[in-house]
N, C-alpha and C positions, 0 to 999 in steps of 0.2 A: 456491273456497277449500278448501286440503286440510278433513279432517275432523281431522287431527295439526293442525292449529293453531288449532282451538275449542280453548276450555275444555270439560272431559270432561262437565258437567252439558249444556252446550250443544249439545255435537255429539251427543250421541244420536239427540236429536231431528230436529234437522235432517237425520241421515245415513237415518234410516227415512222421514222423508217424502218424500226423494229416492229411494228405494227405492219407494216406494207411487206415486210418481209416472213413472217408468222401468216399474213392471210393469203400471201403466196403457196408458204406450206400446206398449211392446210388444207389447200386445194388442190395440189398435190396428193397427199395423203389419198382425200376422194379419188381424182383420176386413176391412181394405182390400185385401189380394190379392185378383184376383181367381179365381184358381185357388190356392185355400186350403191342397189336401193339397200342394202342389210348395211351398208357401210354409212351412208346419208341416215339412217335410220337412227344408226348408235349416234351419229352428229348431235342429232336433232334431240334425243335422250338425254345427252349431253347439258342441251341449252335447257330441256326442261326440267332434269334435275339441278342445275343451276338457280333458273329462276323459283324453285320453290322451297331455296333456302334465302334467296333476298327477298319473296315478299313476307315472311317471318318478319322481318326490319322494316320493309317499305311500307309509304301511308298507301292506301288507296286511290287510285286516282278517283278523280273526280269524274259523274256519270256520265259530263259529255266526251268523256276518252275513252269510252268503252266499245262505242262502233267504230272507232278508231284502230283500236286492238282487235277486232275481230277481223275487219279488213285487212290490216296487216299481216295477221297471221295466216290469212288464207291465200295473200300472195304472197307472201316469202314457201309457201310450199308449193306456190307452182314455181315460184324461183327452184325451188331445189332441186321438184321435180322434171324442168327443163335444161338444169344445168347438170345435172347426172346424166340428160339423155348426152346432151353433147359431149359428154366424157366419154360416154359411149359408144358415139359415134365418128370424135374425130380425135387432132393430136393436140394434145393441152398446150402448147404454144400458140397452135392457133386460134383456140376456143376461148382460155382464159384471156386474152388480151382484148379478143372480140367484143365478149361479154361484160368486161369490165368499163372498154372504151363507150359500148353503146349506151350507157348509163346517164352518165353526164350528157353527152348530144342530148337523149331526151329529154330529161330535164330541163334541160336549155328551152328547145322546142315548146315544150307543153307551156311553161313558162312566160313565154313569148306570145305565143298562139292561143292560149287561153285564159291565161291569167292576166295577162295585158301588161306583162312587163315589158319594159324597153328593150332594142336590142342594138347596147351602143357597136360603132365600129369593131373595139376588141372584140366584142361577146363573135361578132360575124365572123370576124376574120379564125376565132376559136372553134366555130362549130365547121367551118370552112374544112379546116384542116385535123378536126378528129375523120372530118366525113369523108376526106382523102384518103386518112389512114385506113379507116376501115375498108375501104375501098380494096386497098393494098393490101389488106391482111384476107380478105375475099380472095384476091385474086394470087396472091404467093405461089402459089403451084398449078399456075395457069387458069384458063379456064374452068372452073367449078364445072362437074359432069353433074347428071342426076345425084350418080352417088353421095355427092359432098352437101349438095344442097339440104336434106336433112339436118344437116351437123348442123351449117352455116345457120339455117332457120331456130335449131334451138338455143344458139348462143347468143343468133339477135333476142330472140324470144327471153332469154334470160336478162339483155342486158334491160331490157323493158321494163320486168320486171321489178327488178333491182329500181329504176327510175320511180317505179310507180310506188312501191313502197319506202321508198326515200320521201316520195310528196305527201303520204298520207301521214309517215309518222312526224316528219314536221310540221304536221298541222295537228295533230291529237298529242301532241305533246306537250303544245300552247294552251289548252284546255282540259290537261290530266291535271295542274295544279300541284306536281311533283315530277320531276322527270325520273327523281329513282325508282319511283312508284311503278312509272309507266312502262318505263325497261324492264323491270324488275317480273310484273304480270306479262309483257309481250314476249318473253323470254319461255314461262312458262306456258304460255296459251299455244304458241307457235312450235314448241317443242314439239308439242301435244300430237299434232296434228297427224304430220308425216307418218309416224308408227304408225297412229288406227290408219290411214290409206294402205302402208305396205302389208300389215294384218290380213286387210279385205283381199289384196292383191296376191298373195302368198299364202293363206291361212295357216293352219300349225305350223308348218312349214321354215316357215319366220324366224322360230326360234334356233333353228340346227344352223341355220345359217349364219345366225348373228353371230354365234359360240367361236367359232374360229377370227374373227374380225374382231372382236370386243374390242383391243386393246387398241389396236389402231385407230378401229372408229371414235372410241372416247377419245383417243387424244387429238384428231382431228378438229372435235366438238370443243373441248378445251380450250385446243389454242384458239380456234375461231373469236372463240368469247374471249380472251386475253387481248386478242388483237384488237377487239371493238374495245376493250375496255379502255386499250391506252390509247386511242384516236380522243375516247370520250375525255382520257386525261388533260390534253396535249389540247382540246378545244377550249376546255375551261382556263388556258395559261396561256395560248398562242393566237395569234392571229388569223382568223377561220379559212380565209381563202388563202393563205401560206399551206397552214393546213393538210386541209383539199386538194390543193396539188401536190405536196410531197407525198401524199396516202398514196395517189395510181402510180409511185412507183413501182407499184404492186405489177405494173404490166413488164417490167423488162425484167425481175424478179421470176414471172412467171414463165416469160421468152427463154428464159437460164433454164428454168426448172426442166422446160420441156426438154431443151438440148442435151444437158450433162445428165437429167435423173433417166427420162424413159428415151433418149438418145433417139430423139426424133433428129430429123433434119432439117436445121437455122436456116442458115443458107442468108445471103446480106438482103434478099428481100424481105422478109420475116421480120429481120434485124430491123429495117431502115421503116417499114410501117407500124413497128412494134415502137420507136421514138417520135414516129410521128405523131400515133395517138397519144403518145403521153406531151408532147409538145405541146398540141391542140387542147389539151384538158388542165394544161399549166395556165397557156393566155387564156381559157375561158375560165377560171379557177380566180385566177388574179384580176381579171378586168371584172370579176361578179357578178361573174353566170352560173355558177355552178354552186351544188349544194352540199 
């Protein structure tokens, strides 16, 4: 059912948890290539054949959004390129919820600590208990040995990411002067990128590999950008930090994914840190921590 033939209290909701459940997939999709970078790559192909059919339509931004977009673009492909390793490295149950929970925390933090925002009770009591969860999703299968330590480091390393380019484009998008403008080029800019790294990385090479993945990889790409589209819906109509916290229910979506798709092992601690992070990111979401 379109989302134009809800009632406007109704469709909010339902259009973001079909968003949280799309960028669940999606990253799925990722986890399951098995040659990751040729798979991140068609993503990424994706977003930039996307954006260089919207900025046909969109204005320009304005020139102070443009080291905005460059910044951006250069960390959402260390985003990628860290969040591939961790697919790589460990089991998407624990990786995706890792990565998604450490996002918000930082944010929080940075926020607080450098921006000089407040940090009422809630916000505490919110970072409090993402930072339990992750804790718990660290520790799921006991003790992290060396081995796991890499995985763990690039999922934090992603959710960092993920934070840092969340504060940049909320601040270059206050000063692009269009926000479809600005999406519309950091789509293409960022597309961009990843392919020329795996080129350098793979040289001819690149191409034999992509050939069997095409399909999945675009549609990976795809949904990704559908899912952002209707978070960007569901902002313009809903209430931002309602929002915000209904989006990570992307983490217990993802907890599923891992169990029933690549039938990893749940197990109720998994379970029980995989709701705590999204707990902790609901109070810090609603108390107006979160971005």
């Amino acid at each position: 059912m379109s989302a134009d033939l809800l009632p406007g209290a109704a469709a909010v909701p339902v259009v973001v948890l079909a968003s949280a459940v799309l960028h669940a997939v999606w990253n799925g999709l990722a986890h399951g290539l098995r040659d990751k970078l040729a798979g991140f790559t068609l993503i990424s192909l994706a977003s930039a054949g996307c954006g260089a059919v919207l900025v046909c339509f969109a204005p320009l931004p304005e020139p102070a959004a443009w080291p905005y977009i460059a910044a951006s673009a250069a960390l959402q492909t260390a985003y990628q390129l860290l969040l591939l390793r961790a697919y790589q490295l460990g089991d998407f149950g624990q990786m995706y919820p890792t990565a998604r929970g450490t996002s918000p925390l930082v944010v929080a933090l940075v926020s607080t600590a450098l921006l000089g925002h407040s940090l009422p009770a809630g916000q505490a009591l919110g970072i409090a208990v993402i930072s339990c969860g992750l804790a718990a999703l660290a520790f799921a299968d006991g003790m992290p040995g060396r081995a796991q330590l890499p995985a763990l480091a690039a999922a934090l390393g992603t959710g960092v990411m993920i934070a840092s380019y969340t504060l940049v484009d909320g601040s270059g998008v206050r000063v692009s002067g269009s926000v479809f403008g600005y999406i519309a080029w950091l789509f293409l800019c960022q597309g961009l990128v990843l392919p020329v790294v795996a080129r350098a990385v793979r040289g001819p090479g690149l191409l034999t590999a992509l050939r069997p993945l095409w399909g999945r990889g675009l549609a990976g790409g795809l949904l990704s950008l559908l899912a952002y589209g209707l978070v960007v819906w569901a902002q313009s109509r809903g209430d931002l930090a309602t929002v915000a916290a209904l989006r990570e229910t992307s983490i217990v979506f993802g907890t599923l994914i891992g169990a029933v798709v690549f039938r990893e092992r749940l197990g109720h601690r998994r379970i029980t840190a995989s709701v705590t992070v999204l707990a902790g990111i609901a109070v810090l979401q609603l108390t107006g921590g979160g971005s």
